[in-house]
C-alpha positions in Angstrom: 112.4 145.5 67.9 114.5 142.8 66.1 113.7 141.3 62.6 113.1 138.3 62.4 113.8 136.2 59.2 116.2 134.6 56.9 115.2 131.2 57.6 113.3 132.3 60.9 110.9 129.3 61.4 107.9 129.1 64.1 105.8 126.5 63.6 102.3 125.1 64.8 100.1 121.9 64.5 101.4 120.0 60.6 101.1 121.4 57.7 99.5 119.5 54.8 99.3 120.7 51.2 97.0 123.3 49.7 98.4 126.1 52.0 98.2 129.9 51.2 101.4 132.2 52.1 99.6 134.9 53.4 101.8 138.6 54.1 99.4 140.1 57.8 100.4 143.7 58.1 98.6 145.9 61.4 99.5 149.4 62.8 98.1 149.6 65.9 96.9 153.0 67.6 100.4 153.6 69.3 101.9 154.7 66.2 104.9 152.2 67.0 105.1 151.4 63.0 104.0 148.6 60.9 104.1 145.2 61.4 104.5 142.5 59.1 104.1 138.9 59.4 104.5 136.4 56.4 102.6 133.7 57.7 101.8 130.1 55.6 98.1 128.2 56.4 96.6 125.2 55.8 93.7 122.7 57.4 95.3 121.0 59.9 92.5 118.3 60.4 90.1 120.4 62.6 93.0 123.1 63.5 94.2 125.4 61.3 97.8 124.9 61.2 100.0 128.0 60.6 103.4 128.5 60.2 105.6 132.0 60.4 108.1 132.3 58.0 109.2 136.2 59.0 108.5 139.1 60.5 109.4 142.3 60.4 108.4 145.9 62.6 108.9 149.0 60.1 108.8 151.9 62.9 107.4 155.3 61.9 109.6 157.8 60.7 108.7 161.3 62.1 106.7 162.5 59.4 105.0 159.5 59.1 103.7 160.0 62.7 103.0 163.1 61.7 100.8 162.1 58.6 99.0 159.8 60.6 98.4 161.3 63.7 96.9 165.1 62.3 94.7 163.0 59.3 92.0 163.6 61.6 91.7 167.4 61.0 92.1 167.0 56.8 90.0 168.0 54.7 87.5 165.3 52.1 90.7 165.5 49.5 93.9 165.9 51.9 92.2 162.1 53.6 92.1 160.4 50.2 95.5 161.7 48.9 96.8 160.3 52.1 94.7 157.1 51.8 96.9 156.6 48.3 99.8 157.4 49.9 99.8 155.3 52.2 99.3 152.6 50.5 102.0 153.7 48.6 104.3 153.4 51.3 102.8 149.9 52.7 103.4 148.6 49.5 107.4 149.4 49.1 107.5 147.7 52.7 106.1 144.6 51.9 107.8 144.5 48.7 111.2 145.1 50.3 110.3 143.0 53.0 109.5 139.9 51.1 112.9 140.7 48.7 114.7 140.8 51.5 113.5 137.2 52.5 113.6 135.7 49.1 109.3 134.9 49.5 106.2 135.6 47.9 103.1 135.6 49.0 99.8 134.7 48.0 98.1 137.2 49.1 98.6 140.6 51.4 96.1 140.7 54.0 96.2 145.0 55.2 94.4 146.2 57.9 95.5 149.8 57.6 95.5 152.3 60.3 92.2 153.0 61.5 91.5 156.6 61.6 87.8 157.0 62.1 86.2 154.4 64.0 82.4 155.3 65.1 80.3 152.4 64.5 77.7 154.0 66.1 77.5 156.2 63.2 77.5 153.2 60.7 81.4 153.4 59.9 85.3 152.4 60.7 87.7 153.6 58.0 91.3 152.3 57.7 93.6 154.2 55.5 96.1 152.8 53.1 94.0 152.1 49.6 94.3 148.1 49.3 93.8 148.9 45.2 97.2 150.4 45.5 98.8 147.9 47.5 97.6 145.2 44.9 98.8 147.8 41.8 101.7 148.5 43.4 102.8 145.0 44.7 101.3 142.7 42.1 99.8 140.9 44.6 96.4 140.2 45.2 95.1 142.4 48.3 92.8 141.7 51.1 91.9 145.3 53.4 88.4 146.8 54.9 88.2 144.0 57.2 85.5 146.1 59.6 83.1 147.6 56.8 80.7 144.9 56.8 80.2 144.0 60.5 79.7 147.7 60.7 76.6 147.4 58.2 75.7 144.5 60.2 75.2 146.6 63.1 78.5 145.3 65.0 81.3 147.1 66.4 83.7 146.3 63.8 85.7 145.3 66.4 87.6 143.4 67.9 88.7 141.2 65.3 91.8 139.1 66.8 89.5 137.1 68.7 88.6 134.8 65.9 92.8 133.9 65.9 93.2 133.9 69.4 90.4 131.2 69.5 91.9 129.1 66.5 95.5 129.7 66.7 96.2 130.1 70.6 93.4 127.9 71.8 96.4 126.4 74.5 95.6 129.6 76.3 92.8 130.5 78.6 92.6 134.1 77.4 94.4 136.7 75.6 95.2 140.4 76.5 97.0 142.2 73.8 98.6 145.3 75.5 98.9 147.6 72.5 97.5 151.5 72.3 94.2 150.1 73.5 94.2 146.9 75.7 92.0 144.2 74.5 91.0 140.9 76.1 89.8 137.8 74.9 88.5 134.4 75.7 86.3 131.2 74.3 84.1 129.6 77.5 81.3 127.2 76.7 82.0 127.5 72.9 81.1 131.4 72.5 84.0 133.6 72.0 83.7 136.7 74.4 86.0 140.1 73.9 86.2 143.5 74.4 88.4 146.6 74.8 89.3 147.0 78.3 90.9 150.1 78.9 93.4 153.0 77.0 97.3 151.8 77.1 100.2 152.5 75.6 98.1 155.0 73.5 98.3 157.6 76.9 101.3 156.2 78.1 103.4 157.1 74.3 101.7 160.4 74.4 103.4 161.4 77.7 107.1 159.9 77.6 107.0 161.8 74.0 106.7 164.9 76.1 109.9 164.0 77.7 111.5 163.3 74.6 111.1 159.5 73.8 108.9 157.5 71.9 107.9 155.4 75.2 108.2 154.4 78.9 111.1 151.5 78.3 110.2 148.7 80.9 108.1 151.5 82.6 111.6 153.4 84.5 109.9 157.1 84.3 106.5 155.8 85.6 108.1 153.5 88.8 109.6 156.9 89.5 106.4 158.7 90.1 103.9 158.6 92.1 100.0 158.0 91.4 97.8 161.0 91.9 94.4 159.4 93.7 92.1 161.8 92.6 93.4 161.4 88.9 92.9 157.8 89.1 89.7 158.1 90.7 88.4 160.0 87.4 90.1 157.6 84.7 88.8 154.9 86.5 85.3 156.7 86.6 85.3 157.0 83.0 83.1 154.6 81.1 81.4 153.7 77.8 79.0 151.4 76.6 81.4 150.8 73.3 83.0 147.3 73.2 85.4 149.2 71.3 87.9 152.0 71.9 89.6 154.1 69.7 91.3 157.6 69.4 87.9 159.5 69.3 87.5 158.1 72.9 90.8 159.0 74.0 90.7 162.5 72.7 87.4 163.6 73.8 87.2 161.5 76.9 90.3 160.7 78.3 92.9 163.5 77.9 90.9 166.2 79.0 90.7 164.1 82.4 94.5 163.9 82.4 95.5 167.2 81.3 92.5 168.5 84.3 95.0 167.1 86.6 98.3 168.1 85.6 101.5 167.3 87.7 104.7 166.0 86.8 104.7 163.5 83.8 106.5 161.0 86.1 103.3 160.9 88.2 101.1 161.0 85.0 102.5 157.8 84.0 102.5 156.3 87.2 99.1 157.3 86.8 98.0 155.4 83.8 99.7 152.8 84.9 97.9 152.1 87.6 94.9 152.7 85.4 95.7 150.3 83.1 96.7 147.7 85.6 93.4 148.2 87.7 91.0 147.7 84.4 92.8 145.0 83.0 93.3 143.1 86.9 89.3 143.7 87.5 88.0 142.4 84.2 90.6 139.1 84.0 89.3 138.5 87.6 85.3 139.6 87.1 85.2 136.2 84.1 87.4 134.4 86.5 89.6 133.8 83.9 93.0 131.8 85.9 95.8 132.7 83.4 96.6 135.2 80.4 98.4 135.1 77.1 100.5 138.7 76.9 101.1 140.4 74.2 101.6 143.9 72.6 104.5 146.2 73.4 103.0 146.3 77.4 104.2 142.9 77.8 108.1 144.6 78.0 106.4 147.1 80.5 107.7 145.5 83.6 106.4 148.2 85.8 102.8 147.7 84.2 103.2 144.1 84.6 104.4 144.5 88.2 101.5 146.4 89.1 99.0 144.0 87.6 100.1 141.1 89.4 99.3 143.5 92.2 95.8 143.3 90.9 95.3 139.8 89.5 95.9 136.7 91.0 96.4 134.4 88.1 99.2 133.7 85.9 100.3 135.6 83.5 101.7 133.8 80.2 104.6 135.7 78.6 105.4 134.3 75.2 108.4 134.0 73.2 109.5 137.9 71.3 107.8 136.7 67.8 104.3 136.5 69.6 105.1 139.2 71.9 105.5 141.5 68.9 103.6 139.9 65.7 100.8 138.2 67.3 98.0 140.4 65.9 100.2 140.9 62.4 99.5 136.6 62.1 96.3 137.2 63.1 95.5 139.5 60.3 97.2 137.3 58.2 94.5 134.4 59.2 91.9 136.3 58.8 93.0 137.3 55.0 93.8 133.0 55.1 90.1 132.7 56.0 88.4 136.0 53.8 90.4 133.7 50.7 89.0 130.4 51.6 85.3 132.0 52.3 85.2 130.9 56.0 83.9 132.8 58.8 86.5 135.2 60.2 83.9 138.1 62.3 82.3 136.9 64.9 79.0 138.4 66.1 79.2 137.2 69.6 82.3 139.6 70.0 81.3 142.6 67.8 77.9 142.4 68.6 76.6 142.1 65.0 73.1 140.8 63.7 75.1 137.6 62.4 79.2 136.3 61.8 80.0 137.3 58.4 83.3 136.8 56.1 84.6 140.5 56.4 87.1 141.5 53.7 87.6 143.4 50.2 89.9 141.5 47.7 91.7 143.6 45.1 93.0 141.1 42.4 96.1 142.4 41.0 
């Protein structure tokens, strides 16, 4: 992916004074690295206006993906050594990163990598300790974004919406196309969302089998072809979570696809199919005319190929900043709006008893 900064400028709605520079960092379930967006808000008069200054993709070195991807089977002390760790790492990233651009920020807004997420059980955890970011960095910290819808009895999740609503209201809906997909939209003033369906989460896991890190443009999966009964089961699959996360895909998903076998050209043309057929039928079940894509699916042309097959609407395909950082500037608003004590979880999407200001601070 290409950096973007040095003088790198997007701008929307005008700026007025008493704005926050706010640093968003996400990594997403596709292990594709982290993402950093220094973003600068202010009230816009009714809009919150928002400005991105740079942004920057920090892919995953090997044993990084490693770290992250086998924390699931540590022990009580192994998880918390790598909790510090990794925010040991975050924080030399942001630091360089904001060297590198000559900026500081206000605050660093963190949503770590989720490792456990089982609201149903009362919890989401996110490692990458936001105490060290803000001991490490200087500057204070903003992380544990999910904790407290949790308590509230919510999902925890999604929490993009509340940015796709204020910061890409031009759009009928958003679909972020990242290891989960995830749609979103605001009709008669209530904000509706949900995880629709596994992604790039299944479709990394098998081009890795073939040596690389993913599908580019979706080549090896528009050379196979899709097994019916396969599809048939991964589209049979359900849950009554509005939120997905590598639990599902573990225990529900992959034992479906590795069932099936055959060639990993036909498993990805697979899951592409899949993927197109759950994202096509929900856009068209809230008769939603037009979608904002983002995530690294939106450079799938194959996927996107084979959900125009499945959705009659238009698909919006925004410039490479939003393609890439949109949920990085979202996390950045929602630190922007955890600072300023405004609502930034909404019940209506997570299902929670109320909207709540979700958020721990660490003052450096």
């Amino acid at each position: 992916m290409p950096v973007l900064s040095g003088g790198f400028r997007l701008t929307f709605s005008l700026m007025k004074t008493g704005s926050l520079t706010i640093a968003g960092l996400m990594s997403g379930t596709s292990l594709d690295g982290l993402d950093m967006a220094l973003c600068r808000f202010s009230d816009g008069g009714g809009k919150p206006g928002y400005e991105l200054l740079a942004a920057e993709t920090i892919p995953y070195e090997a044993v990084w993906k490693e770290r992250l991807r086998n924390v699931f089977d540590a022990t009580a002390e192994q998880y918390f050594k790598l909790h510090s760790l990794y925010g040991e790492y975050i924080a030399a990233q942001v630091t360089a990163f904001l060297q590198k651009n000559g900026s500081r920020a206000d605050y660093i807004a963190s949503h770590g990598h989720t490792i456990f997420h089982r609201p149903q059980l009362g919890f989401s955890t996110q490692i990458g300790c936001g105490a060290t970011i803000a001991a490490h960095t200087g500057i204070a910290t903003i992380c544990d974004f999910r904790s407290l819808d949790v308590a509230l009895k919510g999902q925890g999740a999604p929490l993009v919406p509340v940015g796709d609503r204020d910061l890409f209201s031009e759009f009928e809906s958003c679909l972020n196309i990242g290891g989960i997909a995830n749609i979103s939209f605001t009709k008669n003033g209530i904000t509706h969302a949900f995880d629709c369906c596994v992604a790039n989460m299944a479709l990394n896991y098998l081009s890795e089998k073939t040596g690389k890190p993913y599908d580019a443009a979706g080549s090896i999966a528009s050379s196979g072809q899709v097994n019916r009964a396969l599809l048939s089961d991964l589209l049979n699959l359900h849950s009554d979570r509005r939120s997905l996360g590598k639990e599902w895909f573990d225990a529900r998903f992959l034992p479906v696809l590795e069932k099936h076998g055959g060639s990993i050209p036909d498993q990805l043309a697979t899951c592409v199919e899949y993927t197109a057929l759950m994202i096509g039928n929900s856009l068209q079940q809230h008769q939603l005319q037009s979608v904002l894509i983002t995530g690294g699916g939106a450079y799938n042309a194959f996927l996107l190929k084979r959900l125009r097959a499945h959705y009659s609407g238009q698909l919006e395909i925004p410039s490479d900043a939003v393609i890439q950082f949109k949920e990085a500037i979202v996390f950045a608003y929602l630190g922007y709006l955890r600072a300023t004590e405004q609502t930034n979880t909404l019940h209506s999407v997570t299902k929670a008893s109320r909207d709540s200001i979700g958020g721990c601070i660490y003052k450096a």
